[in-house]
C-alpha positions as CSV (number, residue, x, y, z in Angstrom):
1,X,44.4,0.0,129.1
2,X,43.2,1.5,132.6
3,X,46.2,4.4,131.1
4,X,43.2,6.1,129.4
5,X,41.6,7.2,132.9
6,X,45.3,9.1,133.4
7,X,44.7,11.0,129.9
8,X,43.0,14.2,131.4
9,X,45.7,14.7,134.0
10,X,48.6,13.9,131.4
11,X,47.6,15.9,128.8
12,X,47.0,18.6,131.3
13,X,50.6,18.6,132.2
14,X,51.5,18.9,128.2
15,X,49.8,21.7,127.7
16,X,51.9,23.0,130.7
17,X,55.3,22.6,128.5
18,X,53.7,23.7,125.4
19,X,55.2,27.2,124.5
20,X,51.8,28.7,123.2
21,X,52.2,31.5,120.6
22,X,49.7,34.1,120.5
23,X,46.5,33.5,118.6
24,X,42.9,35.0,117.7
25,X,40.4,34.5,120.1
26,X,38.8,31.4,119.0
27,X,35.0,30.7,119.2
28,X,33.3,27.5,118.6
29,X,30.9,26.9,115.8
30,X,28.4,25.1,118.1
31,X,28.2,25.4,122.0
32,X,29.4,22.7,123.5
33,X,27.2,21.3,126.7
34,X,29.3,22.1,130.2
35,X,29.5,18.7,132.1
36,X,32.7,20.6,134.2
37,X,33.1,23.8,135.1
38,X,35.1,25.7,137.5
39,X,34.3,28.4,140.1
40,X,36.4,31.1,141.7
41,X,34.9,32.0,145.6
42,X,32.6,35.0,145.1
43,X,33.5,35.8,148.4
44,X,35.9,36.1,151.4
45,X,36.2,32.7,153.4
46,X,34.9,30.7,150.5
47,X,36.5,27.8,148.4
48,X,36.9,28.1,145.0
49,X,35.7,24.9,143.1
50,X,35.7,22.4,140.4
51,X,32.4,21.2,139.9
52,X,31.2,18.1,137.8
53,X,27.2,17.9,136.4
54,X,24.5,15.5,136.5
55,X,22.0,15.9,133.6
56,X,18.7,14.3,132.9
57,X,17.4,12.7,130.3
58,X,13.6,11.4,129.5
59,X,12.5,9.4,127.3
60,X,8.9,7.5,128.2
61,X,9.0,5.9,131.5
62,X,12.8,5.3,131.3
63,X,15.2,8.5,133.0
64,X,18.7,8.9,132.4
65,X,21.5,10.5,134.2
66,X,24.2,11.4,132.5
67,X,27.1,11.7,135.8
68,X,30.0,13.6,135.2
69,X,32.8,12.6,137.4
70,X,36.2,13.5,138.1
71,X,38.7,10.6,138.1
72,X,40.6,12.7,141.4
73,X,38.4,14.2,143.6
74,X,37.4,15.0,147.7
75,X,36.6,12.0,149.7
76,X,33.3,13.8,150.2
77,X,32.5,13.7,147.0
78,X,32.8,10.4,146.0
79,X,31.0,9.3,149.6
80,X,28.1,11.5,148.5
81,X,28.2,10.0,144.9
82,X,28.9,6.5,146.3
83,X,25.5,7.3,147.8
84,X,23.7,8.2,145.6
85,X,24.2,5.7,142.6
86,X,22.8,2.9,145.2
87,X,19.3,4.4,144.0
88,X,19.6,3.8,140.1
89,X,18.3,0.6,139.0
90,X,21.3,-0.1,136.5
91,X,24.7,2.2,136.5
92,X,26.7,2.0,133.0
93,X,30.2,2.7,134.1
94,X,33.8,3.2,132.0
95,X,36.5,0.9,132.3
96,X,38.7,-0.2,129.2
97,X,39.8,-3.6,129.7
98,X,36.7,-5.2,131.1
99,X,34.3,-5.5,134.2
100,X,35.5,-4.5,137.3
101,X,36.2,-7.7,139.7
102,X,37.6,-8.5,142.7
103,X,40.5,-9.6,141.8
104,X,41.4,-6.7,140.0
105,X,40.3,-4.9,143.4
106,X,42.3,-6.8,145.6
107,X,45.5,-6.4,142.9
108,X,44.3,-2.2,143.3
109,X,45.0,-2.7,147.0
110,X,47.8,-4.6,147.1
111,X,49.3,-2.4,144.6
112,X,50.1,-5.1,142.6
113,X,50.6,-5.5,138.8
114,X,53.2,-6.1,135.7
115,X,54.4,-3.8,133.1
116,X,52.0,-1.0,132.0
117,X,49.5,-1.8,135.1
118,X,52.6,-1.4,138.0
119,X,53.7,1.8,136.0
120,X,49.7,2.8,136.1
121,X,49.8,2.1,139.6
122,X,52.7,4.3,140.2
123,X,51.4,7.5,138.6
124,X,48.1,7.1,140.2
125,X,49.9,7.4,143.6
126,X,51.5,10.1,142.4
127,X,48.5,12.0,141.1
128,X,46.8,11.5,144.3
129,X,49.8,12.4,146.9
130,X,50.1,15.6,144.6
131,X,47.3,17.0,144.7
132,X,45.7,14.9,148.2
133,X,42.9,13.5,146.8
134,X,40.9,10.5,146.3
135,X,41.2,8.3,143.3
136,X,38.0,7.2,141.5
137,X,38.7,3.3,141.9
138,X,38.9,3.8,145.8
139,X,35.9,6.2,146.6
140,X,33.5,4.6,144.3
141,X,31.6,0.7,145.1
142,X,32.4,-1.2,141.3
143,X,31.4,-4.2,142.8
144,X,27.8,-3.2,143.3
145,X,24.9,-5.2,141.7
146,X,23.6,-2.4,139.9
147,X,26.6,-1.8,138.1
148,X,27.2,-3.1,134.7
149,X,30.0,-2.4,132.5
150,X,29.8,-0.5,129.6
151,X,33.1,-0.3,127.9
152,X,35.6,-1.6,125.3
153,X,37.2,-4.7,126.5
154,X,41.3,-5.1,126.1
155,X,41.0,-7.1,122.9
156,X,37.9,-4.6,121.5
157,X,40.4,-2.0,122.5
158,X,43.2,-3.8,120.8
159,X,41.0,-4.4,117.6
160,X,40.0,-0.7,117.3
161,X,43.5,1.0,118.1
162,X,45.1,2.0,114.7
163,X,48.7,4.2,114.4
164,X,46.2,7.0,114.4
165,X,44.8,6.5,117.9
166,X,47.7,5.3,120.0
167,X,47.9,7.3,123.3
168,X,51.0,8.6,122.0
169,X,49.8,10.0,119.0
170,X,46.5,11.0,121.4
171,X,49.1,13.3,123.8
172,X,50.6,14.6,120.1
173,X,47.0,15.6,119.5
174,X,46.5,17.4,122.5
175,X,49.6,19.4,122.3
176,X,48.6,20.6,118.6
177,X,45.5,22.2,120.0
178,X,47.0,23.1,122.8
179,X,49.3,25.3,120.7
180,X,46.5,26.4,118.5
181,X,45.1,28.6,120.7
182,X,41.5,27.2,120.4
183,X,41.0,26.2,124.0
184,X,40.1,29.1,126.1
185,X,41.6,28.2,129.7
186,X,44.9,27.3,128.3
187,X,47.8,29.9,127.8
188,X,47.7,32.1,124.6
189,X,51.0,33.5,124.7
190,X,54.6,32.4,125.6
191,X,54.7,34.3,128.7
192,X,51.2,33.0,130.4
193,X,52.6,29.6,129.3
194,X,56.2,30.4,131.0
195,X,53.5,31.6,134.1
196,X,52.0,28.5,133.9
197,X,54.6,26.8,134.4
198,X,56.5,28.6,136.9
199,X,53.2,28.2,138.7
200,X,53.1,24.1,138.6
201,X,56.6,23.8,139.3
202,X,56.3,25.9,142.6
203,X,53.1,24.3,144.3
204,X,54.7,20.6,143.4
205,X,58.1,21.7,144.6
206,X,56.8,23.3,147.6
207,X,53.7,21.0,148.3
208,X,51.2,23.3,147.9
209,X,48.3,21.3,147.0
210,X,45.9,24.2,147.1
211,X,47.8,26.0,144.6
212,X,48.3,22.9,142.2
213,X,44.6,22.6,142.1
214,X,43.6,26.5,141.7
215,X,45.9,26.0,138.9
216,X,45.0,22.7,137.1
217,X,41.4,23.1,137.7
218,X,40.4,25.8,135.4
219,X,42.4,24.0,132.6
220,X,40.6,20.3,133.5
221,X,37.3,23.0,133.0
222,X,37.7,23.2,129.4
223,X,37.6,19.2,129.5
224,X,34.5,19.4,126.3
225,X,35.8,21.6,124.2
226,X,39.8,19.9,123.9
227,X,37.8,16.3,123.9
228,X,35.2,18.1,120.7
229,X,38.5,19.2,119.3
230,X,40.2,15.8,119.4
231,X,37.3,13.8,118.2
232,X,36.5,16.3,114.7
233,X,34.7,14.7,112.7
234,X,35.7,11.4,112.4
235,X,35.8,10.7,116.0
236,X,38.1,8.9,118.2
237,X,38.4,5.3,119.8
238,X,38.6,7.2,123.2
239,X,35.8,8.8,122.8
240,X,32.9,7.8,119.9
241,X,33.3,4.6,119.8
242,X,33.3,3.7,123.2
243,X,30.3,6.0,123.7
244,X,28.7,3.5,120.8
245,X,28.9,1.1,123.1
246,X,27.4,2.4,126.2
247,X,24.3,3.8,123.9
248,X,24.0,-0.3,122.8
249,X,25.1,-1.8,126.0
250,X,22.1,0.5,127.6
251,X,19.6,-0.6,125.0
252,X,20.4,-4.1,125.0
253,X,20.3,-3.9,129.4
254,X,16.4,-2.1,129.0
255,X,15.5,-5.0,126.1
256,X,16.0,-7.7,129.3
257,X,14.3,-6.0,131.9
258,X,10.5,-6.2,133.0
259,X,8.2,-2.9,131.8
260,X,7.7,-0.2,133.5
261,X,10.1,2.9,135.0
262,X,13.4,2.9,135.3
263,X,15.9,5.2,136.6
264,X,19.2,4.0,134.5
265,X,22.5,6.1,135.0
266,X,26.0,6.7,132.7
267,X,29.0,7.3,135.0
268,X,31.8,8.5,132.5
269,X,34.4,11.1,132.5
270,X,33.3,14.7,131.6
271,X,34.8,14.2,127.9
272,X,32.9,12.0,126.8
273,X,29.2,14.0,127.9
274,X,28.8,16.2,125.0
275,X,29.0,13.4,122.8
276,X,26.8,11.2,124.6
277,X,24.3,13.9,125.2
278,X,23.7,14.2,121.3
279,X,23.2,10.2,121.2
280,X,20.5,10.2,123.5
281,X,18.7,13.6,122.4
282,X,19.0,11.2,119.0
283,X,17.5,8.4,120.1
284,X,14.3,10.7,121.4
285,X,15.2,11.6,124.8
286,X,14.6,15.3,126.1
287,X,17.2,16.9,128.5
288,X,15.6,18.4,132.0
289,X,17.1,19.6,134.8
290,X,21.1,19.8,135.5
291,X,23.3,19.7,138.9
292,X,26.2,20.6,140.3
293,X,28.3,19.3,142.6
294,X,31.6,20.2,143.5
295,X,34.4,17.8,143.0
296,X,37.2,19.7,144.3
297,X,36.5,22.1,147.2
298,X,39.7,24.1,147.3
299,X,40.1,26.5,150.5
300,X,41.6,29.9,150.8
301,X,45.5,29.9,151.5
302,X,48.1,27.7,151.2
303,X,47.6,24.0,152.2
304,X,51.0,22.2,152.5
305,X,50.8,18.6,151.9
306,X,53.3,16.1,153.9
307,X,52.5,13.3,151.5
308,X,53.8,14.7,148.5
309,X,56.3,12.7,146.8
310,X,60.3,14.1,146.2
311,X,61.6,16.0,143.3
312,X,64.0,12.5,142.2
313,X,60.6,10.4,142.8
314,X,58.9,12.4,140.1
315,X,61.1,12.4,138.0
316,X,61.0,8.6,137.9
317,X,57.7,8.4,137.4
318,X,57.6,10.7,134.4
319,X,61.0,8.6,132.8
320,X,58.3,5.2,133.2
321,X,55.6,7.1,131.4
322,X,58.1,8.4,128.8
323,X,59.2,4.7,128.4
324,X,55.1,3.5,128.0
325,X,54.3,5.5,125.7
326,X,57.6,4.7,123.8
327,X,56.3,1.1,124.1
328,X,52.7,2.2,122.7
């Protein structure tokens, strides 16, 4: 199940070979909340950057944070958020398929696993060599007392999946409104998608991580909106109901827990903060202030990475994910 945490970057890469027609410019009944954004250098010598929020949330004497976070990022940035979450008294995190333990660490190390999980393994190397960064598992402390998991376990996930919300049938999804020309960020015509493309294919080819990023990055911006277009009305197992359970898992944690303030966090992907912000403005809580803070810092200029994988090992990488989703 730890797929899921791959499903920005993979559908990212669809819209990629989607040939976009043209559409209307498309506008969005109701704003959706920015938990990801990206911003170009406003000036000479400065890095262009894809940020991630922190927004609070008060309700009494309990504060909540809802953290943004970027499955790839800097090593900076997950030291400085590493950091930080040490101060929250409880830290609901994502993970399909259960609490984080050390044996699952120590298999993460060794880069150990069966099936789906070694195939997982695989493409998260890949991501990171790509585009030289850190991966989320890695940078962050799981094992921290203040941690607790808030998430679907395999057999919830199991229970919940219908034909309708196999990953398969998610990455069919994505490439439909990818095509419909609702997301802003994405190509609206054959020729920016042909640009798009041509652009990808030259900074993996070449190494050129800076380039990879400048390009992904304002794509991986527009991470609310495609998740808001996925979910409709209905919602999605990826999304509503596992943000069902982190609204209950946080209730039940406060129930326990002697009166008086606390300081609780929600560490999820940027997908899933729109929705999670309307649960909690539900359940009485007021939003305050919001943060920034810059996931990817991307320099000026080329930056050639010498850990970036071959054309032939690519390739097998994207034939194992063509077979898991076949086995979905």
């Amino acid at each position: 199940m730890k797929f899921l945490y791959f499903f920005p970057v993979f559908a990212t890469a669809a819209f990629a070979f989607s040939q976009i027609e043209a559409q209307e410019p498309y506008a969005t009944a109701k704003p959706v909340p920015d938990y990801i954004r990206y911003q170009k250098a406003t000036a000479k010598g400065q890095p262009d950057a894809l940020e991630t929020a922190v927004s609070r949330f008060q309700k009494g004497d309990h504060t909540v944070d809802l953290i943004s976070v970027v499955h790839l990022g800097d090593a900076a940035y997950f030291k400085k958020l590493k950091d930080s979450l040490k101060a929250y008294d409880a830290v609901f995190y994502e993970m399909v398929g259960g609490p984080y333990t050390e044996e699952k660490a120590r298999l993460a190390k060794e880069q150990q696993g069966e099936g789906d999980m070694a195939q997982v393994q695989q493409l998260q190397k890949l991501a990171t060599s790509l585009l030289g960064l850190e991966f989320q598992l890695e940078g962050l402390d799981y094992l921290a007392p203040n941690f607790v998991h808030a998430d679907m376990t395999a057999e919830e996930f199991a229970e919940h999946t219908d034909g309708s919300h196999g990953i398969s049938e998610l990455l069919s999804s994505a490439l439909k409104i990818a095509q419909s020309g609702k997301i802003r960020g994405l190509p609206s015509s054959e020729g920016d998608a042909n640009q798009l493309m041509s652009q990808l294919m030259s900074s993996v080819l070449t190494g050129n991580s800076n380039q990879l990023k400048r390009t992904l990055g304002p794509i991986l911006a527009e991470a609310e909106l495609f998740i808001t277009e996925m979910e409709e009305e209905e919602g999605t197992v990826l999304i509503s109901r596992r943000n069902e359970i982190v609204i209950e898992k946080m209730n039940e944690y406060l129930a326990t827990r002697d009166a008086g303030a606390k300081t609780d966090a929600i560490l999820y992907g940027a997908g899933h903060m729109p929705d999670l912000e309307s649960r909690l403005i539900a359940e009485g809580y007021v939003k305050a202030a919001t943060n920034w803070e810059p996931g990817w810092l991307i320099a000026e200029g080329a930056n050639r990475n010498e850990e970036a994988p071959s054309l032939d090992q690519m390739l097998q990488q994207i034939g194992g994910l063509m077979e898991m989703l076949n086995g979905q």
